[in-house]
C-alpha positions as CSV (number, residue, x, y, z in Angstrom):
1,X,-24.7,64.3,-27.5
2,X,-20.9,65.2,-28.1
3,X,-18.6,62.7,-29.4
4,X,-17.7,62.1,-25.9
5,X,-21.1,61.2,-24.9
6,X,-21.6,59.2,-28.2
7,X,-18.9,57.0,-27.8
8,X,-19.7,56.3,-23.7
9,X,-23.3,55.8,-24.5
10,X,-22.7,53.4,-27.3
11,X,-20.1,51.5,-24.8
12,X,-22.3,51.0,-22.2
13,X,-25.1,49.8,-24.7
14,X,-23.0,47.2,-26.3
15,X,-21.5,46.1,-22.8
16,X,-25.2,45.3,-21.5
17,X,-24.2,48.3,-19.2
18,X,-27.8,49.7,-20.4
19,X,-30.2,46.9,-20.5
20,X,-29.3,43.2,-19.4
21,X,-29.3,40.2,-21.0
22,X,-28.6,36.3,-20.0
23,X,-25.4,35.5,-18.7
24,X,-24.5,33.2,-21.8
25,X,-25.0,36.2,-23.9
26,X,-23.2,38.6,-21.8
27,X,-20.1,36.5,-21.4
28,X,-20.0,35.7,-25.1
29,X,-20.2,38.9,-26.4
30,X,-18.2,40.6,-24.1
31,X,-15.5,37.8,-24.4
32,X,-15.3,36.6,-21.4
33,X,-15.1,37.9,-18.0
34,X,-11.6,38.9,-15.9
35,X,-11.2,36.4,-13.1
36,X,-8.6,37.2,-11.0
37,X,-11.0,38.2,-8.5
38,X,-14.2,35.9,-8.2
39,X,-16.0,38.9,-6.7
40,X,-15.3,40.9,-9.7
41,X,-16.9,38.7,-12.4
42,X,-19.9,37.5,-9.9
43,X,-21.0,41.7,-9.8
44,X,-20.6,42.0,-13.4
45,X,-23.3,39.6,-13.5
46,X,-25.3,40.7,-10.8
47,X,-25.2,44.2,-13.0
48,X,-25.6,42.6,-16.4
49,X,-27.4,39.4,-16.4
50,X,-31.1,39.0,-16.7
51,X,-30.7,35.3,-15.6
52,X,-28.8,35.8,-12.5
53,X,-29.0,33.2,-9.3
54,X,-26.8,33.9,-6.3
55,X,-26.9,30.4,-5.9
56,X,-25.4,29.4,-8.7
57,X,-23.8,32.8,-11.1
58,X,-21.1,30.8,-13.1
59,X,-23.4,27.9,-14.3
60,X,-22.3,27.0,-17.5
61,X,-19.3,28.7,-17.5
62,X,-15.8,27.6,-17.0
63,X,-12.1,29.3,-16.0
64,X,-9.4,29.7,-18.3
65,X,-6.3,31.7,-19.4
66,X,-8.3,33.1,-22.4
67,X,-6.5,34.4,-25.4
68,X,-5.7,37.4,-23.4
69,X,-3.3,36.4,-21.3
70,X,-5.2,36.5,-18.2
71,X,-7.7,34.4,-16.2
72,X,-11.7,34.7,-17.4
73,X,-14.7,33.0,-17.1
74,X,-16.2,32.1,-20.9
75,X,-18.8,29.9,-21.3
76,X,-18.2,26.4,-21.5
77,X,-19.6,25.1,-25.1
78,X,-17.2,28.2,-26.3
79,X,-14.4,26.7,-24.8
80,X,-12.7,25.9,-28.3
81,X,-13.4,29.4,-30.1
82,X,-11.1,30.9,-27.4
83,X,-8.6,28.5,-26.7
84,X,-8.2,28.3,-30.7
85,X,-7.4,32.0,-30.5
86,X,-4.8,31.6,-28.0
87,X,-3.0,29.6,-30.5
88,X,-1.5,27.0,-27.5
89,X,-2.3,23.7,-29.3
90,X,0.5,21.9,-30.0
91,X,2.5,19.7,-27.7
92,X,4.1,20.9,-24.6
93,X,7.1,22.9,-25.1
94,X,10.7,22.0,-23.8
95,X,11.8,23.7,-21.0
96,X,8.3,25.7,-21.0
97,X,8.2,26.7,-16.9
98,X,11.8,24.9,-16.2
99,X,9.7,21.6,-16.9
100,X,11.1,19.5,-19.8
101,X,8.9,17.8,-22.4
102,X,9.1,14.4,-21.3
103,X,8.2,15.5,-17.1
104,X,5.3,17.2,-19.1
105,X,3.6,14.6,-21.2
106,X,4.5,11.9,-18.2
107,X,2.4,13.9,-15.9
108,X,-0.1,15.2,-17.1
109,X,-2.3,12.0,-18.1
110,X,-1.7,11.2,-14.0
111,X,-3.2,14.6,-13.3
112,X,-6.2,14.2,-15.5
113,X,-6.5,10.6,-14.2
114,X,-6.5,11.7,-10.8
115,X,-8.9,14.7,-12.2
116,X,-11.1,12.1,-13.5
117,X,-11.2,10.3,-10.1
118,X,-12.4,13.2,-8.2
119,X,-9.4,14.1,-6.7
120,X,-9.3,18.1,-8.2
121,X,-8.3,20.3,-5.6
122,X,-4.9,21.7,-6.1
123,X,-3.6,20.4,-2.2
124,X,-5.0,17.1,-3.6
125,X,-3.5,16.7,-6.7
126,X,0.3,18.2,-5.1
127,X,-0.3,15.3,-2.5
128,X,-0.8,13.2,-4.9
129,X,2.1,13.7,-7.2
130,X,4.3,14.2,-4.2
131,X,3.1,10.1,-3.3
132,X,3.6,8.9,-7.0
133,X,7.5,10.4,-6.7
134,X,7.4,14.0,-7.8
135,X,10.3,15.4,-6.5
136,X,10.5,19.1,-4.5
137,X,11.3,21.4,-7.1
138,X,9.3,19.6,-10.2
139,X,6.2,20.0,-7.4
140,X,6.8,23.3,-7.5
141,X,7.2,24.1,-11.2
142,X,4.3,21.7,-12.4
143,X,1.8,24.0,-9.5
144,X,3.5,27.5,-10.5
145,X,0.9,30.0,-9.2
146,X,1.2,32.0,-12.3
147,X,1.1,28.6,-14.4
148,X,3.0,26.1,-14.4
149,X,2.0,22.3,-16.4
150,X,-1.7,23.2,-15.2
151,X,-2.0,26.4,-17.1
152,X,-0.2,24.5,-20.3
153,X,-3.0,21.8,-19.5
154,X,-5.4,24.6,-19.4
155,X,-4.5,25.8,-22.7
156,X,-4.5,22.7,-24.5
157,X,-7.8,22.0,-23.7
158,X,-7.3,19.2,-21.5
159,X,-8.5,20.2,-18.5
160,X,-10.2,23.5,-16.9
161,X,-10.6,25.6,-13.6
162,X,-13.5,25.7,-11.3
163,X,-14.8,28.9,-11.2
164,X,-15.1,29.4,-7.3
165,X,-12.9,30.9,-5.5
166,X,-11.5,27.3,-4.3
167,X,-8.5,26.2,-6.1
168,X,-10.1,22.7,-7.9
169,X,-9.6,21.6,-11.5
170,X,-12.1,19.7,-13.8
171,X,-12.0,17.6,-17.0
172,X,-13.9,20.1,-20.1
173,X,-16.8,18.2,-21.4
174,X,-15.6,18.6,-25.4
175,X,-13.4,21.4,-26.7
176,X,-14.3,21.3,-30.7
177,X,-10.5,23.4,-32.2
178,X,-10.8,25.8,-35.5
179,X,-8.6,27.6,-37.1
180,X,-6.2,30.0,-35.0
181,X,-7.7,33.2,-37.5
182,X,-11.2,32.5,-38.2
183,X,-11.6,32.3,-34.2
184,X,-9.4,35.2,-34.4
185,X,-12.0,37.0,-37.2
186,X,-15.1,36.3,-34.6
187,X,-13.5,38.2,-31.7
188,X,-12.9,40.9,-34.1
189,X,-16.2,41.3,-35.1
190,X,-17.9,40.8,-31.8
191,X,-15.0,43.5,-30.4
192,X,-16.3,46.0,-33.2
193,X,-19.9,45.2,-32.2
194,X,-20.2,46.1,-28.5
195,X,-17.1,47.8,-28.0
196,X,-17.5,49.9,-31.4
197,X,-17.1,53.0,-31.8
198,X,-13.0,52.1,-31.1
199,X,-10.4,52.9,-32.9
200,X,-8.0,50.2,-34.2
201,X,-5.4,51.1,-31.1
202,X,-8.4,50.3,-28.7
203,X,-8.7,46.7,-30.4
204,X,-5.0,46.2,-30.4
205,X,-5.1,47.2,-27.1
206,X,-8.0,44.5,-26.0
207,X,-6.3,41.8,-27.9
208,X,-2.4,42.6,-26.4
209,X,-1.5,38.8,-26.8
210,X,-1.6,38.6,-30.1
211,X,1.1,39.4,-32.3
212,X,0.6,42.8,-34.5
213,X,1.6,40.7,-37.1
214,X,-0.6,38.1,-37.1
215,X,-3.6,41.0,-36.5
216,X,-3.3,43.9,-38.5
217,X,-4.1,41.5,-41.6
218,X,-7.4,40.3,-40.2
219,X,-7.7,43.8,-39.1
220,X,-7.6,45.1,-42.7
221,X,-9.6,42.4,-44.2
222,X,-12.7,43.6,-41.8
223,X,-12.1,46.9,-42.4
224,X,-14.2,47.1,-45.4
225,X,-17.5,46.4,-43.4
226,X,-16.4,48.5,-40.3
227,X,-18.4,52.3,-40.2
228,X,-16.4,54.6,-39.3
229,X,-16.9,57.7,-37.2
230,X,-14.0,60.2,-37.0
231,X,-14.5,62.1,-34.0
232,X,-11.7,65.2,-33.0
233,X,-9.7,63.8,-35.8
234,X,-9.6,60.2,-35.1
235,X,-10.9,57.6,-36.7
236,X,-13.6,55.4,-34.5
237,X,-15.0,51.8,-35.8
238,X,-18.3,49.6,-35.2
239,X,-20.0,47.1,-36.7
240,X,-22.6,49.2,-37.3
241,X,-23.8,52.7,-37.0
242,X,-23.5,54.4,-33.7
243,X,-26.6,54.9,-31.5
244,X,-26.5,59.1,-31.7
245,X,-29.0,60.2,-29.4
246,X,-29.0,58.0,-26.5
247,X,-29.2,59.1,-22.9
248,X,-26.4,57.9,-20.6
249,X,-28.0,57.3,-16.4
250,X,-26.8,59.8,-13.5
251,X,-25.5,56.7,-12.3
252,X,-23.6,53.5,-12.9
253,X,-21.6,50.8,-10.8
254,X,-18.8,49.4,-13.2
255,X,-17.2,46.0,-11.5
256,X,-13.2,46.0,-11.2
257,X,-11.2,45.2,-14.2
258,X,-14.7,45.6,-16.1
259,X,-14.6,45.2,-20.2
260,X,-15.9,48.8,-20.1
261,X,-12.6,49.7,-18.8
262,X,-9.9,47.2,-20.0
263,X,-11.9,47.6,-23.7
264,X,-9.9,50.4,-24.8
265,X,-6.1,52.1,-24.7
266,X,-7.6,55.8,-24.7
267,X,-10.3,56.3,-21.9
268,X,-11.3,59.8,-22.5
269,X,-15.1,58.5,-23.0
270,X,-15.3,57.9,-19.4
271,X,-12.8,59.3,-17.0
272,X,-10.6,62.5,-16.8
273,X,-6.8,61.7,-17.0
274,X,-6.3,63.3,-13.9
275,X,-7.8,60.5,-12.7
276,X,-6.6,57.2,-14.1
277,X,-4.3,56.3,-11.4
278,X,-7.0,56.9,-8.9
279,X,-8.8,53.9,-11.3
280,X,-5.9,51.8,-11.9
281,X,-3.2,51.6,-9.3
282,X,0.9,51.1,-10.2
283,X,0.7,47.2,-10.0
284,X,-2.3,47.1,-12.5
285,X,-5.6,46.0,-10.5
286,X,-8.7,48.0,-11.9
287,X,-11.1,48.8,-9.0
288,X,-14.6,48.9,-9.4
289,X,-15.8,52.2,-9.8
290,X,-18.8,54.4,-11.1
291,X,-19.9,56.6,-13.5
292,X,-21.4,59.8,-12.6
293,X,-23.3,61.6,-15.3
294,X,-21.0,60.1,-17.9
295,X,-17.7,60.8,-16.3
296,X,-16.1,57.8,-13.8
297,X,-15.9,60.1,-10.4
298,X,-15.2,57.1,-7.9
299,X,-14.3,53.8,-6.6
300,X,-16.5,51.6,-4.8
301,X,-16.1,48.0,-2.4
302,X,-18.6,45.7,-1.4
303,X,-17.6,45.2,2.6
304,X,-20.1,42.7,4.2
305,X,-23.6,44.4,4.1
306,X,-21.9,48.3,3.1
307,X,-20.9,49.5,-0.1
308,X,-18.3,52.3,1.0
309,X,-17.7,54.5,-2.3
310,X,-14.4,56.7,-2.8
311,X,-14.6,59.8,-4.6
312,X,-12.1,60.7,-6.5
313,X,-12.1,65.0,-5.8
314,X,-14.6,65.6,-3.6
315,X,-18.1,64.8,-1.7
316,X,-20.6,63.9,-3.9
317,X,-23.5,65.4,-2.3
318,X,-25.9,65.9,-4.8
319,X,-25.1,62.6,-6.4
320,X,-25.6,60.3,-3.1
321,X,-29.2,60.1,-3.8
322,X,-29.0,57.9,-7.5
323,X,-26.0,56.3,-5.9
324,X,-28.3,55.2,-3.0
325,X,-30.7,53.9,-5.8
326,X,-28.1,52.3,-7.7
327,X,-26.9,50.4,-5.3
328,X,-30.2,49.4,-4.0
329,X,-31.3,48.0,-7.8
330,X,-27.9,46.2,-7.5
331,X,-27.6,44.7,-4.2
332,X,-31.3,44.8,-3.1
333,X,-30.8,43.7,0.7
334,X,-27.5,42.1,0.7
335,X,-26.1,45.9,1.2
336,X,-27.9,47.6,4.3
337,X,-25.6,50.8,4.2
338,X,-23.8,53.3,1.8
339,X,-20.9,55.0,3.1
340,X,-18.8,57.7,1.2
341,X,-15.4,59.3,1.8
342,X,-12.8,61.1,-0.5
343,X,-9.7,59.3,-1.6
């Protein structure tokens, strides 16, 4: 393999990209799974979990704004590791959201009282505050769509999302708090595991949120058991040695803002330049996409019972077969037909 190769092969091994494993184990090591978009997280399971039920795909999991800034499913008895990371702890902030500290600690035992009730949809619990004399604007601030008091609630622990695609909100069963840097020093060693080789950009990168300053010492304190692979020049890490003669598949579907994707700054292991805004539009969603012998080549959307795939250059004739297949493993008969244009 080339160095290129290496460090693709080595991703998709660590990401369960390769072979799958249960969905506890998936979402753990990979940190948790983006959740913008429930469809998103739901076929990064279908791809990667050896335990998945259509039924039921986010059973013991639960939806927070992880230490990353952004909305992902982790599972639920981790819920402390990565709301310790996030460093959000304390008591609510002054003026956090335009809602003062005394609105916030006044409300927020009423919302997990009326949590506790049952009453945990997001209409529900604005009716409800509206009846107990929130006023107009407070309303709006406390329900913020980008987060408001519930995403400071979130963060403290005190309560969590549903994970459907229904706004609802539930009371976390325990959330057991460590130290903001020894939860810090597990993501960096499960980062260095199954996104390894990276180089220490890459894990910057993945862990944007934090503060280079609070980082780059826990950074330097792993460094010592980190192999390191310099490839072209640059200095790669992992946890331990890189696989070297692995074989990546003709073929495979990566889910939209996947970990395969958002895990590193440079993406030269798996897509041409020319191509990253083809991947990644200007306001930031990551479509899913696909790998073709080692190199991403186009986007693909699920759309009722077709999967309509997007090349990125041209027809991919002599690749539609293993798409075909690909899909097929994926979807089995929830997809009856595979269409494919050019972007």
């Amino acid at each position: 393999m080339t160095g290129k190769e290496m460090l693709l092969y080595n991703s998709l091994k660590g990401l369960y990209l390769l072979d799958k494993a249960d969905t506890h184990r998936v979402v753990s090591d990979l940190m948790g799974l983006q959740a913008q978009f429930a469809n998103y997280p739901k076929a990064s399971l279908k791809i990667r979990a050896s335990d998945y039920r259509e039924a039921d795909p986010f059973a013991g999991l639960v939806k927070i704004w992880s230490h990353r800034g952004t909305m992902h499913l982790v599972p639920e008895d981790e819920l402390g590791l990565h709301l310790s990371a996030y460093d959000n702890a304390g008591p609510f902030v002054h003026g956090y959201w335009g809602i003062s500290q005394t609105d916030a600690e006044y409300w927020a035992p009423f919302l997990e009282e009326e949590i506790g009730k049952g009453n945990n949809s997001r209409d529900g619990l604005k009716a409800a505050c509206a009846d107990k004399g929130m006023g107009e604007e407070l309303l709006h601030q406390v329900f913020y769509g980008w987060g408001g008091l519930i995403r400071e609630m979130v963060c403290r622990g005190r309560i969590v999302c549903g994970t459907g695609t229904q706004k609802a909100y539930f009371l976390p069963k325990s959330v057991q708090w460590m130290d903001r840097d020894q939860a810090r020093r597990v993501f960096l060693r499960r980062y260095f595991l199954h996104y390894g080789p990276a180089t220490l950009s890459d894990c910057r990168y993945f862990f944007g949120n934090w503060k280079k300053a609070d980082m780059d010492p826990l950074l330097q304190e792993l460094l010592p058991e980190l192999c390191c692979t310099v490839i072209d020049g640059k200095k790669y890490y992992s946890l331990c040695d890189p696989i070297k003669d692995g074989a990546i598949p003709a073929c495979v579907l990566v889910p939209g803002f996947d970990q395969l994707v958002l895990g590193y700054k440079d993406r030269e292991r798996m897509i041409d330049g020319r191509f990253l805004r083809q991947l990644t539009n200007i306001s930031g969603i990551v479509s899913p996409s696909i790998l073709i012998r080692g190199r991403i080549r186009a986007r693909w959307k699920l759309d009722g019972q077709k999967v309509i795939v997007i090349s990125f250059d041209k027809r991919l004739k002599k690749d539609e077969a293993a798409i075909r297949r690909k899909v097929k493993e994926v979807f089995a008969k929830q997809v009856q037909q595979v269409l494919f244009t050019e972007a």
